[in-house]
Short mmCIF file of the C-alpha atoms (twelve columns), coordinates in Angstrom:
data_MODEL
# 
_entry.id   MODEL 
# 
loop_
_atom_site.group_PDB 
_atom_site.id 
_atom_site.type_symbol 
_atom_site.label_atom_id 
_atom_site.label_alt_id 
_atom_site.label_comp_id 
_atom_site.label_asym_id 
_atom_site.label_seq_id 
_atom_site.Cartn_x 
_atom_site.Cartn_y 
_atom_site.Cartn_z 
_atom_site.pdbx_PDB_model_num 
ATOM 1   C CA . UNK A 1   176.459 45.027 34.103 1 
ATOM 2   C CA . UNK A 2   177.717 45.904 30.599 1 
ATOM 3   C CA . UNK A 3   180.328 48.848 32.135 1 
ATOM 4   C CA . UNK A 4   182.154 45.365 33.294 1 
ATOM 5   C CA . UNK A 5   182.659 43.605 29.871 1 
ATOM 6   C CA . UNK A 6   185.975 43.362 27.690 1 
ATOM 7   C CA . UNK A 7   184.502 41.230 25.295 1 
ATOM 8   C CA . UNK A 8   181.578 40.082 23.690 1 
ATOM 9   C CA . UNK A 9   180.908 37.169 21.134 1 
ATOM 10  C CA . UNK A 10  177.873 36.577 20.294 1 
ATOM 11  C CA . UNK A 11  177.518 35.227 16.555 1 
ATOM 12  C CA . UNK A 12  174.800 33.849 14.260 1 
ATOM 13  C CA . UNK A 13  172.404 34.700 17.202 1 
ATOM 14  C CA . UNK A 14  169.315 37.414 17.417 1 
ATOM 15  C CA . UNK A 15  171.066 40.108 18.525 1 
ATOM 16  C CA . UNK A 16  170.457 43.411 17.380 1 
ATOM 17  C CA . UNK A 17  170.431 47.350 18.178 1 
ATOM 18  C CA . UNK A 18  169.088 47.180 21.180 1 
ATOM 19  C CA . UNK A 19  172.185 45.312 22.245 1 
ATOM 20  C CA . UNK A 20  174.272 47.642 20.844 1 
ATOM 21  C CA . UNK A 21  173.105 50.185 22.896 1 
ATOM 22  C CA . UNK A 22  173.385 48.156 26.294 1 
ATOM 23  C CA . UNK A 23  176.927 46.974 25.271 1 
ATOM 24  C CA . UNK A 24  178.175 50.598 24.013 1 
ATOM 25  C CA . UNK A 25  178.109 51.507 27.544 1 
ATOM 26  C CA . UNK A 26  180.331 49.254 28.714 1 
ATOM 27  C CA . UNK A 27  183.582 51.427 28.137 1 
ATOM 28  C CA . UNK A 28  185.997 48.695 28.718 1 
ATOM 29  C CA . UNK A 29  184.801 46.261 25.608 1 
ATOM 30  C CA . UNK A 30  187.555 45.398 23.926 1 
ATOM 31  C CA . UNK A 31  187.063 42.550 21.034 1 
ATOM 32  C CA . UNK A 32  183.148 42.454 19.968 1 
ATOM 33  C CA . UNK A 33  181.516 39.781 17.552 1 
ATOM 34  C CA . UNK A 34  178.498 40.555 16.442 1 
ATOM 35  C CA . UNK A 35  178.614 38.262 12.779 1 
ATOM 36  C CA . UNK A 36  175.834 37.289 11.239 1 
ATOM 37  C CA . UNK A 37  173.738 38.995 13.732 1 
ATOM 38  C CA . UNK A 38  170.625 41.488 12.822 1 
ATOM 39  C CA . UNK A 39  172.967 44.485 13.940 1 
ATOM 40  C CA . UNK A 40  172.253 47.770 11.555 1 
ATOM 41  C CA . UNK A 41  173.826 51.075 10.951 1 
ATOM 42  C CA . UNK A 42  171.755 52.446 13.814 1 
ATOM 43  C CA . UNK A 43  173.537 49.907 15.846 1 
ATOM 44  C CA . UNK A 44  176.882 50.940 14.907 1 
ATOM 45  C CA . UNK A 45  175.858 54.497 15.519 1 
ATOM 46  C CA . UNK A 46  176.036 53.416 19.250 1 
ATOM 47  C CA . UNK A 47  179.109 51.137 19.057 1 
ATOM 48  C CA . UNK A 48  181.817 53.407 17.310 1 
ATOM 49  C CA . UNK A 49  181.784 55.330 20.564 1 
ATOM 50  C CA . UNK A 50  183.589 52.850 22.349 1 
ATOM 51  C CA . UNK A 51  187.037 53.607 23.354 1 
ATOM 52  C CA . UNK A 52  188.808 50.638 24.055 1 
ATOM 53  C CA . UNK A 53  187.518 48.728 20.967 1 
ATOM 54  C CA . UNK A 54  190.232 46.808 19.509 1 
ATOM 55  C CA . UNK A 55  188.674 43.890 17.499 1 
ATOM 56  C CA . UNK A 56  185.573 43.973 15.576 1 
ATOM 57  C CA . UNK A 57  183.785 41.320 13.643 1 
ATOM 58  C CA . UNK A 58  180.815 42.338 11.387 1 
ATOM 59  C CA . UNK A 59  181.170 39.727 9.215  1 
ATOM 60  C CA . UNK A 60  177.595 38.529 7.277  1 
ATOM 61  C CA . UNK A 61  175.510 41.204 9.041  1 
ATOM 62  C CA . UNK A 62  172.704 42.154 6.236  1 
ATOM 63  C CA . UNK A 63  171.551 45.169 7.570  1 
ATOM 64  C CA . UNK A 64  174.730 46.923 7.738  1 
ATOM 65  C CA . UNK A 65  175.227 48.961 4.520  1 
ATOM 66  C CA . UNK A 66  178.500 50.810 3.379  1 
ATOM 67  C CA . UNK A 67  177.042 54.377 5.203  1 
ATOM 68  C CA . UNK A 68  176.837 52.688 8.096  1 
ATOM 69  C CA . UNK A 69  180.385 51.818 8.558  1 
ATOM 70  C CA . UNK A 70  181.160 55.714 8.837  1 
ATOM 71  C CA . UNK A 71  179.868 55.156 12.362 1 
ATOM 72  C CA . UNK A 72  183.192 54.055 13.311 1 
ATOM 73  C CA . UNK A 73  185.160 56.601 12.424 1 
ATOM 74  C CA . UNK A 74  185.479 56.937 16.072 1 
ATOM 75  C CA . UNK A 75  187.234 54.038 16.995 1 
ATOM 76  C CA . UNK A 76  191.057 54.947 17.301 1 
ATOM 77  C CA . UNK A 77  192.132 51.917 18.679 1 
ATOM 78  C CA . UNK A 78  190.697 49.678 16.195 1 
ATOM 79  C CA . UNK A 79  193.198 47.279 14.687 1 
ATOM 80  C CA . UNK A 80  191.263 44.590 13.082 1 
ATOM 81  C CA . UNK A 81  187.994 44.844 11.158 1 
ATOM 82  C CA . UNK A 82  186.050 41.694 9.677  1 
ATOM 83  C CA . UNK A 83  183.038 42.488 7.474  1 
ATOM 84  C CA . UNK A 84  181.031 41.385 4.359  1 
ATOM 85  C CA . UNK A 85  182.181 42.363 1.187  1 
ATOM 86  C CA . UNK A 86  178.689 44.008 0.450  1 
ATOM 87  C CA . UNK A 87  180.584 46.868 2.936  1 
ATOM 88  C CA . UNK A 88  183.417 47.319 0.750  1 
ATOM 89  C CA . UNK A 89  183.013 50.645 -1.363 1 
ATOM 90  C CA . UNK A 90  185.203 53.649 -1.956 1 
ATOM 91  C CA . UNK A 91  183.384 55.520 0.796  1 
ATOM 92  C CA . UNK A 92  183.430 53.112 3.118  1 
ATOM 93  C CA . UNK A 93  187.554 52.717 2.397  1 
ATOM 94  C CA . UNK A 94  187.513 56.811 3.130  1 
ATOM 95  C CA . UNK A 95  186.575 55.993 6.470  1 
ATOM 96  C CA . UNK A 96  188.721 53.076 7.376  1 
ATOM 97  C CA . UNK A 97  191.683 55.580 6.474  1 
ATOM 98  C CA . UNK A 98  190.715 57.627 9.737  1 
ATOM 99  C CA . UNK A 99  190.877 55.005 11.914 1 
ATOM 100 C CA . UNK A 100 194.855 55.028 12.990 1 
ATOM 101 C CA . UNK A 101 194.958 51.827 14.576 1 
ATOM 102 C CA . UNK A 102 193.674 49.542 11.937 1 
ATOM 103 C CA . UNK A 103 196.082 47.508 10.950 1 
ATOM 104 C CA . UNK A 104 193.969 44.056 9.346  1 
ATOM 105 C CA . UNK A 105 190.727 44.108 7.534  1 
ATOM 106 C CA . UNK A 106 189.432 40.913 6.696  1 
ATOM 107 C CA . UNK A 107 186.433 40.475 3.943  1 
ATOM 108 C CA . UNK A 108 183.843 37.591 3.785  1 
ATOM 109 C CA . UNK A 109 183.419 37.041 -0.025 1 
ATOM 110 C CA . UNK A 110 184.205 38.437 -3.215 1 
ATOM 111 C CA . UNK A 111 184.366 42.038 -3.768 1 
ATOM 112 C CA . UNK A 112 183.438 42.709 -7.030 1 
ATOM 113 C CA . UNK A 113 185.274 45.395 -8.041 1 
ATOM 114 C CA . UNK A 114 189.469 44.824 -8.254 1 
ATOM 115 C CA . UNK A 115 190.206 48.418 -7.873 1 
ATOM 116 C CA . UNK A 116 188.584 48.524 -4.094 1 
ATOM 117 C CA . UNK A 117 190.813 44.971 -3.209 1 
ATOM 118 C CA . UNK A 118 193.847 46.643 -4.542 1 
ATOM 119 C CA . UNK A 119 193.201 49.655 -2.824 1 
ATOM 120 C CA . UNK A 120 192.650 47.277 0.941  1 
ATOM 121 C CA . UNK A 121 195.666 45.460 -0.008 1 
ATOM 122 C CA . UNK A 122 197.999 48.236 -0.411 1 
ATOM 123 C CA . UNK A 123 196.857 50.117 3.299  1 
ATOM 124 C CA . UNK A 124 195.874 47.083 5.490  1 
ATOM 125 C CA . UNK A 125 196.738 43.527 5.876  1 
ATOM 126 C CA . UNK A 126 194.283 41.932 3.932  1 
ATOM 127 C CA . UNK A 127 192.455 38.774 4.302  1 
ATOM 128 C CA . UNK A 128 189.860 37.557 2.044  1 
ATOM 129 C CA . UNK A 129 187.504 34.470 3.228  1 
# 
């Protein structure tokens, strides 16, 4: 059952919402990869609920937009957050800077606009890819 899991990688594969909702109720998930799957914001919706997430990789996910990564708000324990850059606005920023735990945000290509990678730089460890 999904209440069991700690971790779940499951990249470049077919996997969307409907997963998210059967692994947001495993409480226990700790490290999730869900790059360069069809995840969406209504996905996320379900997935910033979890507790215990520590490591999340949303890298190359096309139908996550910057609104969508309010959803995890939530997630105090979060320490490291990969996405596309296509995630990377000023609102999106807002909401990394209530997450307490977040210590390294990493970005899959360029973000267009300096300001926002100075702004990552200066609060997180920042890796660009």
């Amino acid at each position: 059952p999904a209440t069991a899991l700690t971790e779940l990688i499951v990249p470049g594969t077919q996997v969307g919402d409907r997963c998210a909702e059967w692994a947001a109720q495993s409480h226990s998930l700790s490290s999730l990869s869900l790059a360069a799957t069809l995840i969406s914001d209504e996905g996320l919706a379900h997935l910033g609920k979890l507790p215990h997430l520590a490591e999340f990789n949303l890298a190359a996910c096309p139908n996550i937009s910057p609104e969508g990564m309010r959803h995890l708000e939530g997630l105090a324990v979060l320490n490291y957050l990969a996405m596309s850059s296509s995630t990377v606005t000023a609102s999106s920023i807002e909401s990394f800077q209530r997450l307490p735990g977040l210590r390294t945000i990493a970005v899959v290509g360029a973000i267009p606009d300096s300001g926002l990678q100075e702004t990552l730089e200066r609060h997180w460890e920042f890796v660009q890819r």
